[in-house]
Structure formats: C-alpha cells, structure tokens
C-alpha positions as CSV (number, residue, x, y, z in Angstrom):
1,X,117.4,98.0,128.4
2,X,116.5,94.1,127.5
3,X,112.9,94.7,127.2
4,X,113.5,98.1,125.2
5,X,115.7,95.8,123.1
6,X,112.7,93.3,122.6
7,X,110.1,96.1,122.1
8,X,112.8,97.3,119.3
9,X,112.6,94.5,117.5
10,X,108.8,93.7,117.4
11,X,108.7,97.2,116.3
12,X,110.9,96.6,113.4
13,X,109.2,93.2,112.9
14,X,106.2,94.2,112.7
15,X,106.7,97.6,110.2
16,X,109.3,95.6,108.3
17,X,107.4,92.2,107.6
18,X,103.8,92.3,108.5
19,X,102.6,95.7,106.4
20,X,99.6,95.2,104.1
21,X,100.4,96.9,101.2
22,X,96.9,98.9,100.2
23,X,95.4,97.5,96.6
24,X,95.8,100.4,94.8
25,X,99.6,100.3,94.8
26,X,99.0,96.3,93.2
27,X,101.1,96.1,89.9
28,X,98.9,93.9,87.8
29,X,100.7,90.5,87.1
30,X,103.0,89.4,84.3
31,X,101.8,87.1,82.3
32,X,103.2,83.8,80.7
33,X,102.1,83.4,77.2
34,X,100.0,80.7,78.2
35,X,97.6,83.3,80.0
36,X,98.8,82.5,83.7
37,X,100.3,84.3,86.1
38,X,103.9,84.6,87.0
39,X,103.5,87.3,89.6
40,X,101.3,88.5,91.8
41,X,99.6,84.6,92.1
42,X,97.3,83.5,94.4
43,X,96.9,79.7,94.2
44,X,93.5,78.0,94.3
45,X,93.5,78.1,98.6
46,X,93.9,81.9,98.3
47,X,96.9,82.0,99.5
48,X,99.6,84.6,98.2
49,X,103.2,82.9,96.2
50,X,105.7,83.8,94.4
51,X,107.3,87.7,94.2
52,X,104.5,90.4,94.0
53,X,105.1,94.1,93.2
54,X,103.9,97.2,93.7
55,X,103.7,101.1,92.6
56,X,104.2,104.6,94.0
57,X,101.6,106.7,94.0
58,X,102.7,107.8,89.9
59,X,102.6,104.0,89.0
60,X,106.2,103.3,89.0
61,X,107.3,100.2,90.2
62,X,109.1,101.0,93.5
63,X,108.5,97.5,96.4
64,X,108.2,93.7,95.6
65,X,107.5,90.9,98.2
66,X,108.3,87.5,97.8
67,X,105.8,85.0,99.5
68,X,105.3,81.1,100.1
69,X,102.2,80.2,101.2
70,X,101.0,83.5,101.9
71,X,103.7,83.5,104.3
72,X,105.9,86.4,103.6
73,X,109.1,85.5,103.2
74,X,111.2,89.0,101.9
75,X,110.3,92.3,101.2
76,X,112.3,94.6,98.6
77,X,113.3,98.1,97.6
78,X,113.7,99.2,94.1
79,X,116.9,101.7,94.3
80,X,117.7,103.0,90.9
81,X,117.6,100.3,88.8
82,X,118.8,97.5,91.7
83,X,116.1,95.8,94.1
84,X,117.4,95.9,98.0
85,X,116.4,93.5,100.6
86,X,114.9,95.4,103.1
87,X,116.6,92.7,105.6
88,X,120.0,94.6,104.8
89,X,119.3,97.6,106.4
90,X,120.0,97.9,110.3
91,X,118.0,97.8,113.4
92,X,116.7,101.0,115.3
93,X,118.4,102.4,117.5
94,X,116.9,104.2,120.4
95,X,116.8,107.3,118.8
96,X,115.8,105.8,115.7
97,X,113.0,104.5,117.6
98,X,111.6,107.7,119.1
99,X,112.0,109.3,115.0
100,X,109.9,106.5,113.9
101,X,107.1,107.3,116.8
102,X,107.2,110.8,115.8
103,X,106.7,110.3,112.2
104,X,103.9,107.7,113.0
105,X,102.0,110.1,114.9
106,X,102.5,113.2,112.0
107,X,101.4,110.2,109.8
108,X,98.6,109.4,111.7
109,X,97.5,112.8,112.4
110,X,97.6,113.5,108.7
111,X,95.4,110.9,108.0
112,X,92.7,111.7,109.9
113,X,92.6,115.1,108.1
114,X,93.6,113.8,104.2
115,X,92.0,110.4,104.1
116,X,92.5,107.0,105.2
117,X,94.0,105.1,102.7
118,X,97.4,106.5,102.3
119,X,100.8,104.6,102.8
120,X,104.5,105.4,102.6
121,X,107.9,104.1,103.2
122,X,111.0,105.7,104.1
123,X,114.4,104.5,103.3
124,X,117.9,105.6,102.3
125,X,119.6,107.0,99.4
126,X,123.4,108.0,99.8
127,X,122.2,107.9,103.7
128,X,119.7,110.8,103.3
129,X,115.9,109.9,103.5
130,X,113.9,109.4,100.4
131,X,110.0,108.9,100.5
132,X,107.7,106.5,98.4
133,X,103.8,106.9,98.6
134,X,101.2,104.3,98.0
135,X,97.3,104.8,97.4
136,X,95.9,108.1,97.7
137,X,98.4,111.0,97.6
138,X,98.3,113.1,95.4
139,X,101.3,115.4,94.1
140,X,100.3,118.6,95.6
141,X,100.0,117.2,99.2
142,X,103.2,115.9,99.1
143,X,105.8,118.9,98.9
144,X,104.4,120.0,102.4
145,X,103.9,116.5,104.2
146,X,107.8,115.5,103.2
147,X,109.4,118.6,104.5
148,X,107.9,118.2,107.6
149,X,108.3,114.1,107.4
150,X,112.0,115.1,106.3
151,X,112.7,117.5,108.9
152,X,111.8,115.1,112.0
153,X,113.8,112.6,110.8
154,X,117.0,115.2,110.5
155,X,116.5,115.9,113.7
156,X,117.3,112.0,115.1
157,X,119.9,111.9,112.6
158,X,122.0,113.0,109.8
159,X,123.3,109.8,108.4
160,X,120.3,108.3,107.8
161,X,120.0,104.2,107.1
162,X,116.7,102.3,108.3
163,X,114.2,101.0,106.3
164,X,110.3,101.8,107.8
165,X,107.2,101.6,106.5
166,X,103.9,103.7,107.9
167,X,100.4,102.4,107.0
C-alpha cells in the first residue's frame, strides 16, 4: 500500500504541476501602458514569471499558472467568475486512480485517430465533472468524446472532486 501511496502522488504530481499547456491555448499578454508585459512574461534568460493564462478551445479564458523563474509555482481554475487553486482539490484515491488510467488511455487512443495536439482537463462543478479543451478540438467532436469521457468517470464515482489534466 506505501508504494501505491507514492506512485499516487507522483501521478498527481506530475498531471497536476508539470503539464505543458499547448501554445494555442496562450492568452496573449496584458499590457501596461508603457508597452510591457504584465502577463504572460518571459524575462531576458527565457525563463517564464509572473501569472500566465490560458483559453478553452472557444477562446474563453478558463486556467492561469503562476511562475517564478520558470519554476511553476500554482496552477488555477477559472469556476464561474472565481479562480480555484488546483492545490484545493484532493488526492486520488485508488479508484480515482484507475478512472484516471482509463480516461488516459480513451484520451490517448483518441489521439492517435483525431490529431495530436489536443489537451483537456477535468474538474468539478457542484461535484459532477465538467470538461475544458485546449488546442485542436473542434465543437462537433466533442459531444461524443465527453459522453464517453463522462461515463467512465461515473462509473469510479458519483461525487466527483479531483482535479486532472490529460495532454
């Protein structure tokens, strides 16, 4: 059970806090009225600081990550009209863990047969799953991938509350 427990949480790590977000979900920086940057800056070693946001696959506004040093620090949810730390939400559990596998695998398997540069994250409203898409979805593909994406989670659990992301 201790090294499920430790494979658990460089799961989580790893789909919680290393993801690469593709480009095509970038929301171009604010600007100050000087002309520089006051999100989305890279400094002059290339490295990534300050928050940076991102956009569904409609161009709404929907993730932000805050970074020092191109270190990332926190990532975010936008829910309604709040942003959520996606720290807040809870671990896997072990069946929470086997859902996630499954839905990698559909992902994956989609992929291959859609195109390869196609990202989405699943997280809670009112504890039922709800699905953002970044990159190259478009909105007739999507009906049929989240009923199926929506029906494996349902059947790990019915009070849904994880955070994941699937690249």
């Amino acid at each position: 059970m201790k090294l499920f427990s430790i494979i658990c949480l460089f799961s989580v790590t790893g789909i919680g806090f290393s993801q690469t977000l593709t480009e095509k979900s970038y929301v171009p920086p604010v600007l100050l009225d000087n002309g520089s940057p006051s999100t989305n800056i890279i400094d002059p070693n290339g490295a990534k600081q300050g928050m940076w946001y991102y956009s569904d696959y409609k161009g709404e506004t929907c993730f932000s990550q805050r970074f020092e040093d191109h270190e990332l620090i926190e990532s975010f949810v936008k829910t309604g009209d709040h942003w959520k730390s996606t720290n807040s939400f809870p671990s896997l559990n072990e069946s929470k863990e086997v859902m996630k596998s499954e839905l990698s695998a559909y992902f994956t398997t989609y992929k291959s047969t859609t195109g390869e540069d196609k990202q989405f994250f699943i997280y809670p409203v009112n504890n039922r799953p709800s699905i953002v898409y970044l990159g190259d979805w478009n909105a007739g593909e999507i009906p049929k991938f989240e009923k199926k994406a929506i029906a494996i989670v349902l059947k790990y659990t019915t009070d849904y509350d994880v955070f994941l992301f699937f690249e």
